[in-house]
PAMILO-394671 format. One record per residue (C-alpha): residue in three letters; x, y, z. Coordinates in steps of 0.2 Angstrom, whole numbers, padded with zeros to 4 digits, always signed. Last residue first. Example, Ala and Ser with C-alpha at 12.3 -4.5 7.8 and 13.67 -1.06 7.14 Angstrom:
<pts>
SER+0068-0005+0036/ALA+0062-0022+0039/
</pts>
This chain:
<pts>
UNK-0199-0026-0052/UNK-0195-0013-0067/UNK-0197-0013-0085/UNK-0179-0006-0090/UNK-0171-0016-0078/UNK-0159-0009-0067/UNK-0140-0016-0069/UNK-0130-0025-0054/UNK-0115-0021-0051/UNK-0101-0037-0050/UNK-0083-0032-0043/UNK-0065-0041-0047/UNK-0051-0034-0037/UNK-0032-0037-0043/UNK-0029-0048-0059/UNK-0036-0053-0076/UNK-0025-0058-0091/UNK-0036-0053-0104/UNK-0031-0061-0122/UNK-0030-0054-0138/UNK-0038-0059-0156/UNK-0040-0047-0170/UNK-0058-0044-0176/UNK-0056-0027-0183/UNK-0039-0023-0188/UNK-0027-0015-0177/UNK-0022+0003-0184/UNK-0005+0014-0175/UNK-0001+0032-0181/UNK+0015+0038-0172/UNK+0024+0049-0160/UNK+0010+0047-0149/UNK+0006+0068-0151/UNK+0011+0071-0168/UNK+0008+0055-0175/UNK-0011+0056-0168/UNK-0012+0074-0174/UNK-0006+0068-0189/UNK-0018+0052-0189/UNK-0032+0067-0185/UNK-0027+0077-0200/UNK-0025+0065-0214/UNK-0046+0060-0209/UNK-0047+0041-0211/UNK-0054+0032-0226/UNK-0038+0021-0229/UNK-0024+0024-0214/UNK-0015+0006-0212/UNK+0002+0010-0202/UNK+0000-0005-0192/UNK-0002-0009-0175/UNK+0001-0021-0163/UNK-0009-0028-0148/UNK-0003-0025-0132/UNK+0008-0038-0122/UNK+0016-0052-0131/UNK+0009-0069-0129/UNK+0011-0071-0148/UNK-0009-0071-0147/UNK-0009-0053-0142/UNK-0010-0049-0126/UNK-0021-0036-0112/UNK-0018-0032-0096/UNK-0033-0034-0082/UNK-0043-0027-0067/UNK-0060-0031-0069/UNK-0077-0023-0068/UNK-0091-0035-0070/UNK-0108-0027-0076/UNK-0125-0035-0073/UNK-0142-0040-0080/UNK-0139-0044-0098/UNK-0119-0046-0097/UNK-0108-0032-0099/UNK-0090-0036-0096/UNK-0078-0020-0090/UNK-0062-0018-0092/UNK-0051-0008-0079/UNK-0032-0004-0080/UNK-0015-0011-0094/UNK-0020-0008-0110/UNK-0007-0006-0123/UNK-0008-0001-0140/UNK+0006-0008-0152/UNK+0022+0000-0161/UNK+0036-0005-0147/UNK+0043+0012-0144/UNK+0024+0022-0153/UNK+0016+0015-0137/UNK-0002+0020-0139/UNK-0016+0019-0124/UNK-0027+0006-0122/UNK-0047+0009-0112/UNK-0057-0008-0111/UNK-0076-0012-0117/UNK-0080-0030-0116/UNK-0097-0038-0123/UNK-0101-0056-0119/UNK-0101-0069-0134/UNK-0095-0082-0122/UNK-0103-0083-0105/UNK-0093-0072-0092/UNK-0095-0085-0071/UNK-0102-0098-0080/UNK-0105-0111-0066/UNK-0094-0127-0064/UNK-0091-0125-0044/UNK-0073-0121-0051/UNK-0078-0106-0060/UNK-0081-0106-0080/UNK-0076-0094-0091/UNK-0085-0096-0107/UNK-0076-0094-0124/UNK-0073-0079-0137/UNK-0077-0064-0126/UNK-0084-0048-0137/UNK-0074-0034-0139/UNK-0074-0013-0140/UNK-0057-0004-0137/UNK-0059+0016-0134/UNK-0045+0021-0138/UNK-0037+0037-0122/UNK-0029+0052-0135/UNK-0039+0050-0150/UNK-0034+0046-0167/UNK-0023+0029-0159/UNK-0032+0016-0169/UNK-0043-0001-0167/UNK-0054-0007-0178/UNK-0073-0013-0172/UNK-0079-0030-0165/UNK-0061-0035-0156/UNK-0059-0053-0153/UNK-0058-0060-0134/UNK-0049-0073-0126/UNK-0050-0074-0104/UNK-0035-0076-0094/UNK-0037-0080-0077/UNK-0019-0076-0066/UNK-0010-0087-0054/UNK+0008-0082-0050/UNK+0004-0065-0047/UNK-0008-0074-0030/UNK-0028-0074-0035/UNK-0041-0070-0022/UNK-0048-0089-0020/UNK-0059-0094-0033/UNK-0079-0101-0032/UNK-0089-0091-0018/UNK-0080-0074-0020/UNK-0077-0077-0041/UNK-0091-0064-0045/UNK-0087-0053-0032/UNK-0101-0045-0020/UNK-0106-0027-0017/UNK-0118-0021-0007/UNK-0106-0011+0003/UNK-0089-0011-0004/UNK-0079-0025-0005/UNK-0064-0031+0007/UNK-0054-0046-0003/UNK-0059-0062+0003/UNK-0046-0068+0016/UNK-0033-0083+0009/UNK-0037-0101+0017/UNK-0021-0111+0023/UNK-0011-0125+0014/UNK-0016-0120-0004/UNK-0023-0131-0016/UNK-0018-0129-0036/UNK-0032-0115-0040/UNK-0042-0120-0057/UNK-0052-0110-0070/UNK-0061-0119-0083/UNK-0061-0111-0101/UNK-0075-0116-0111/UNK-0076-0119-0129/UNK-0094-0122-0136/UNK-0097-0139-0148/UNK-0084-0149-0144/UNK-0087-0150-0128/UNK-0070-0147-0115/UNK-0059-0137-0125/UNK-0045-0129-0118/UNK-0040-0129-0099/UNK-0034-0114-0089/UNK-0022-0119-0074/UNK-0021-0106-0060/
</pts>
């Protein structure tokens, strides 16, 4: 898959692309009523071809509880081959990482989820910092915290890790992509 930049100057767009292949590839099997958002546009995608999509964290980042909580919003649009936004930019992502004290950064290697105004797509995805390194790293930044929870934290990760609020990472998505529709509040 070949990501490209800018393509209007005035909102960035990312534009995913398969190089052709000589034989079709199945659509992965999906639950009843269920339908993937890249089914009619991107062929299921090979390790060699994966979508990354940049995000920036909203809120700071630290190891205090066991499973962070990481809260982002998407940076550009992703765009399918057909040309249609498949994550408009500006969309809200909520992922799970967990501490590695070894490499001093939080990892996140499991489910993300985008919430757009009248659905939810659940991905499969890894996250990387900007240096294309995986996780995000940490520092030992502590002001305003409770002493005893970044203890606990040291105690049981083996250290205390803080990522500043809007830090930049990438999503390298992989495996099944689902789309669940949300109810509306008003009704049909």
């Amino acid at each position: 898959m070949r990501i490209a930049g800018e393509i209007d100057p005035q909102r960035k767009q990312v534009v995913a692309e398969h190089a052709q292949q000589s034989t079709p590839q199945p659509t992965p099997a999906l639950r009843s009523g269920e339908t993937s958002m890249y089914s009619e546009y991107i062929p299921p995608e090979t390790d060699e071809e994966k979508s990354k999509v940049r995000c920036k964290t909203v809120r700071s980042v630290n190891n205090v509880e066991i499973y962070i909580p990481i809260e982002a919003v998407a940076e550009e649009d992703v765009v399918g081959r057909a040309g249609k936004i498949l994550i408009p930019a500006g969309t809200k992502v909520i992922g799970r990482g967990y501490c590695d004290a070894e490499t001093g950064r939080i990892l996140s290697r499991g489910k993300w989820t985008f919430y757009l105004s009248d659905h939810q797509i659940t991905v499969e995805a890894t996250l990387w910092d900007e240096t294309r390194k995986e996780g995000m790293e940490g520092t030992q930044f502590s002001e305003g915290l409770d002493q005893e929870r970044i203890k606990q934290a040291i105690y049981r990760d083996g250290a205390y890790l803080y990522v500043p609020s809007e830090t930049e990472f990438a999503l390298e998505l992989q495996g099944n992509i689902t789309v669940q529709d949300l109810p509306s509040a008003f009704g049909k």
